[in-house]
C-alpha positions as CSV (number, residue, x, y, z in Angstrom):
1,X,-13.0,-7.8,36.8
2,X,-9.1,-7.4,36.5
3,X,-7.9,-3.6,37.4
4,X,-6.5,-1.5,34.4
5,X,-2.8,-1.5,34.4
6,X,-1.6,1.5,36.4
7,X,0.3,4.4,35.4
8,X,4.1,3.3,34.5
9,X,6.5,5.6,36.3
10,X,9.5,3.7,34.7
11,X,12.0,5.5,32.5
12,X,11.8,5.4,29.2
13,X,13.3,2.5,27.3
14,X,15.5,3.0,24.4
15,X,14.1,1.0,21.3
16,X,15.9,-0.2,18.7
17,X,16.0,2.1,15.8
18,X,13.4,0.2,13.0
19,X,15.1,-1.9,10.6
20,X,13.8,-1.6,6.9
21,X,14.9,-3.6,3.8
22,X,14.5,-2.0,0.8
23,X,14.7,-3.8,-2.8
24,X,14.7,-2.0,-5.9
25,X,16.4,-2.9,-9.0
26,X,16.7,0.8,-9.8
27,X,19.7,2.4,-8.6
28,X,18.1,5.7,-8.1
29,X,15.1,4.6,-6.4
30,X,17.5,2.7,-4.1
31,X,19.1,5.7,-3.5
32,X,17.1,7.9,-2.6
33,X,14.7,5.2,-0.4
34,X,17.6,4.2,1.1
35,X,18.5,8.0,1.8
36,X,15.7,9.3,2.6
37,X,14.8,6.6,5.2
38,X,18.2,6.7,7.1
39,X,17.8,10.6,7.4
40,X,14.2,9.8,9.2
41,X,15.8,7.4,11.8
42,X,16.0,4.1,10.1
43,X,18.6,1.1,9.5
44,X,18.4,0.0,6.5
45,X,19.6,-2.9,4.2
46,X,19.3,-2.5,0.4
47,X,19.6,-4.8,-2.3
48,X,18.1,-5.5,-6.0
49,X,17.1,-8.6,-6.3
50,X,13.6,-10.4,-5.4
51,X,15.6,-13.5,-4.5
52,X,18.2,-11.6,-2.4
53,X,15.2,-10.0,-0.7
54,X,13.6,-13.2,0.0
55,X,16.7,-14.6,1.3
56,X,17.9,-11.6,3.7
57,X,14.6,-11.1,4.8
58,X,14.3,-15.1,5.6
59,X,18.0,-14.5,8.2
60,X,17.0,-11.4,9.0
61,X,14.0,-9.5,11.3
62,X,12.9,-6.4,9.5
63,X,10.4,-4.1,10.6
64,X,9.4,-2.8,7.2
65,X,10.2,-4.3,3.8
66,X,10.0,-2.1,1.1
67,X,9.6,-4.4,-2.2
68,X,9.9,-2.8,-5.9
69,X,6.7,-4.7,-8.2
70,X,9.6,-5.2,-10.8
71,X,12.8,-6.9,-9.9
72,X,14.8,-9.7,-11.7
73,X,14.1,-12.6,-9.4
74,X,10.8,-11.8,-7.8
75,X,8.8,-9.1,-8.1
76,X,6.6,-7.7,-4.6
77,X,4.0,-10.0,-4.4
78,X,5.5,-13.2,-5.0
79,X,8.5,-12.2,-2.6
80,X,6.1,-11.4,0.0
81,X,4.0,-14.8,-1.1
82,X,7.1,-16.8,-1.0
83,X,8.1,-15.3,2.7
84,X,4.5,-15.5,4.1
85,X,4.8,-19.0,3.6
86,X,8.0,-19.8,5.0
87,X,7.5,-20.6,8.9
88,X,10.8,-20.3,9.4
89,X,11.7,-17.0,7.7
90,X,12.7,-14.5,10.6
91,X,10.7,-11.6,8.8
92,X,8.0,-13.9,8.1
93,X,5.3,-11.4,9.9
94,X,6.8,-8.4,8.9
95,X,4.9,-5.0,7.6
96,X,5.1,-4.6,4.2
97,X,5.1,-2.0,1.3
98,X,5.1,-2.1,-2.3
99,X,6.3,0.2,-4.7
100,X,6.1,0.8,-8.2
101,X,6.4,3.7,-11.1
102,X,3.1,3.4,-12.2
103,X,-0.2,1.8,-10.7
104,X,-3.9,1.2,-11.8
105,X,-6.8,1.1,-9.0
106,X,-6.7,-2.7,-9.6
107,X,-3.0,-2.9,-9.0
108,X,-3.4,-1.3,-5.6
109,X,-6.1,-4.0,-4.6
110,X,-4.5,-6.3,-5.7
111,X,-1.2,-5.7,-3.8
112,X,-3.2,-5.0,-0.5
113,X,-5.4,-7.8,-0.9
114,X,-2.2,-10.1,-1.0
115,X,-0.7,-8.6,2.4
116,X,0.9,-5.1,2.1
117,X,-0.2,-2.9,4.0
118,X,0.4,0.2,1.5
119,X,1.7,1.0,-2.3
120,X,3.7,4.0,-2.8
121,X,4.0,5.3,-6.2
122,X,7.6,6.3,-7.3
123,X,8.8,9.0,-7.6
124,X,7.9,10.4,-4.5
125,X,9.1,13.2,-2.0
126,X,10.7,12.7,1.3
127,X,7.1,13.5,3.2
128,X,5.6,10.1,1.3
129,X,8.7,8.5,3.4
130,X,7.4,9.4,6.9
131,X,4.3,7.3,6.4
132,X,6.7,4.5,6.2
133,X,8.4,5.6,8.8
134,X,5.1,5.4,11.2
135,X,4.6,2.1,10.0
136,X,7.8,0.4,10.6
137,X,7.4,1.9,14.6
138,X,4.5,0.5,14.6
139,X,6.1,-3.0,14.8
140,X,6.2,-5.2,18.3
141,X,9.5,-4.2,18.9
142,X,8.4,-0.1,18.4
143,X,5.1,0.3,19.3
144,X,4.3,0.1,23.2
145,X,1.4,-1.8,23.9
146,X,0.1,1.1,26.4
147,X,1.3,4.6,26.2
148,X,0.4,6.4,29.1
149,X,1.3,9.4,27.7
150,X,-0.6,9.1,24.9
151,X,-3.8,8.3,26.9
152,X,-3.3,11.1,29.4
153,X,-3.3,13.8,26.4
154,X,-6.2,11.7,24.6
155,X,-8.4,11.5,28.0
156,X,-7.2,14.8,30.1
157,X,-6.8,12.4,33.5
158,X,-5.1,9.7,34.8
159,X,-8.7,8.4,36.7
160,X,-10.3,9.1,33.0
161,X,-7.7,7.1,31.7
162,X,-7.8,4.2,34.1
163,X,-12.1,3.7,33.1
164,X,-11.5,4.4,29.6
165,X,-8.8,1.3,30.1
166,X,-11.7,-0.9,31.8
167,X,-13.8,-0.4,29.3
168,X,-11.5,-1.3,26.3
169,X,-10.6,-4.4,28.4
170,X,-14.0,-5.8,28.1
171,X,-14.3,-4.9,24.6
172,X,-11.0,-6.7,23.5
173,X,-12.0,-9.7,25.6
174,X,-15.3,-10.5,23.6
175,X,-13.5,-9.3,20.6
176,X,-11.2,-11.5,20.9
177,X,-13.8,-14.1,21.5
178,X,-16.0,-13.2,18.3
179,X,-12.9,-12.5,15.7
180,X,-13.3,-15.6,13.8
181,X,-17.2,-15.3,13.3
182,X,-16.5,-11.5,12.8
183,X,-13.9,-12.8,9.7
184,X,-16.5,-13.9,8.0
185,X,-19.0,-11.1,7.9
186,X,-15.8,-8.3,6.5
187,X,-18.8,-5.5,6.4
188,X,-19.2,-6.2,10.0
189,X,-15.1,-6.3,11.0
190,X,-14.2,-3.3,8.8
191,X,-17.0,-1.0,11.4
192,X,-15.8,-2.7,14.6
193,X,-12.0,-2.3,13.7
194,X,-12.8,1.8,12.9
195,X,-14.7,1.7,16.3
196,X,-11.9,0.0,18.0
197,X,-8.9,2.5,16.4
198,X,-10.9,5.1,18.3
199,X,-10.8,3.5,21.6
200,X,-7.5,2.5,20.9
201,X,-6.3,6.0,20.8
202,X,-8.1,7.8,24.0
203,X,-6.7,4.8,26.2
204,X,-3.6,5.1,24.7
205,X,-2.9,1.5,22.8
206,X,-1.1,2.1,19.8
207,X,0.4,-1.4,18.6
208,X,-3.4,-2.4,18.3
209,X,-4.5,0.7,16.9
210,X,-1.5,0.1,14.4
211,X,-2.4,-3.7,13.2
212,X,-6.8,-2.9,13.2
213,X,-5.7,0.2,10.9
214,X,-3.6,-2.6,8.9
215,X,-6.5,-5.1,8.8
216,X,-9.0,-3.0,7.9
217,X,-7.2,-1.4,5.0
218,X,-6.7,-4.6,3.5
219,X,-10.3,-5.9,4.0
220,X,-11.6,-3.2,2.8
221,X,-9.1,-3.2,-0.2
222,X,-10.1,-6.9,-0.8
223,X,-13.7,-7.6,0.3
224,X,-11.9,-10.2,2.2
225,X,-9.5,-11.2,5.5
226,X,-6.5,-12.4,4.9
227,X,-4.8,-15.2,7.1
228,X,-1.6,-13.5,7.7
229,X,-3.2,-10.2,8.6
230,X,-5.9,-11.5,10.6
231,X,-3.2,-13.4,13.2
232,X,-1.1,-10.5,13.2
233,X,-4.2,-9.0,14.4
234,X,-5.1,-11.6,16.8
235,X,-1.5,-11.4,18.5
236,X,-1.7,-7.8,19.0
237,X,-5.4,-8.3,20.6
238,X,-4.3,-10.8,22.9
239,X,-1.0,-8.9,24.1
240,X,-3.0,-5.8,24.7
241,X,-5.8,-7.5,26.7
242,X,-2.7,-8.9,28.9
243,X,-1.4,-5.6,29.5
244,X,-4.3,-4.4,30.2
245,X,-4.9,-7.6,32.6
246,X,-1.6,-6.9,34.7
């Protein structure tokens, strides 16, 4: 059996800050969004237009999109639709979060059962912003595939650590090899996604813990997987059983 990877002793990398777009046909909603998201640590683009949203986020790689329900254009779901399905788009894969002044149970399923991976309800307070901030880092280009760090203060030891590490290894592996069987049986992948979140955490995984948190919201939302989310998924499975690997 491959080793768990060792303890990194190499100095921290600066990331990018994450890069959120935020569309909202509401000037004061923009505003403060916009605001209130810079002040947390975020670039971010603005416009207020579903169709200018689909077309910067097609040039453009966001880590979050932040997509009014209303907009002249295109509202959320049929920008996200629209970009899902473009192969080309550069945001293509990106997180998503829809937001709207008022919202009904259904609404809310609905919206996660299409792809985003929250709904926040306007108005809101800066502290419903630093969810979104969490998010966005959670991104490939923000979340570390191993955090040493974070498995040291989840475990207490670096040996702990290291077996905790061998034992995730060979759950991702047949994971990994049961996914698409498990996408079928949703009751079944929505308790093996909570167990895995828990692993992910003492052996210090985040991007995985990030996208099964994301899958399993919206299969729980919808009774259902859906495609995009399930290979979002699959990606972040694979690149953590190769870290793990090396």
């Amino acid at each position: 059996m491959p080793t768990a990877a060792p303890l990194s002793h190499a100095p921290a990398v600066r990331l990018p800050l994450p890069y959120v777009l935020v569309a909202d046909d509401d000037a004061a909603s923009r505003r403060f969004l916009g605001d209130g998201l810079r002040a947390l640590g975020a670039q971010v683009r603005e416009c207020a237009d579903g169709q200018v949203a689909l077309a910067q986020a097609a040039i453009e790689t966001f880590d979050l999109l932040l997509l009014d329900c209303r907009m002249p254009g295109a509202g959320a779901r049929e920008v996200l639709v629209a970009l899902r399905a473009d192969g080309l788009a550069r945001s293509a894969d990106a997180l998503a979060v829809a937001t709207s002044a008022e919202l009904s149970p259904e609404d809310r399923r609905q919206l996660l059962a299409a792809g985003f991976s929250d709904v926040l309800l306007k108005p809101c307070r800066l502290d419903a912003l630093r969810p979104l901030m969490a998010l966005a880092r959670s991104s490939g280009r923000h979340a570390p595939l191993l955090d040493d760090a974070a498995g040291l203060a989840s475990s207490g030891d670096g040996g702990t650590m290291q077996a905790l590490r061998g034992l995730l290894r060979e759950e991702l592996a047949a994971l990994l090899q049961e996914l698409d069987r498990l996408c079928t049986e949703p009751a079944r992948l929505v308790e093996r996604l909570h167990r895995l979140r828990s692993a992910c955490g003492f052996c210090g995984a985040p991007a995985l813990s990030a996208q099964a948190m994301h899958l399993q919201r919206q299969v729980e939302a919808d009774g259902s997987v859906a495609q995009g989310a399930q290979e979002r998924f699959r990606r972040a499975l694979a690149a953590t059983l190769a870290a793990l690997d090396r």
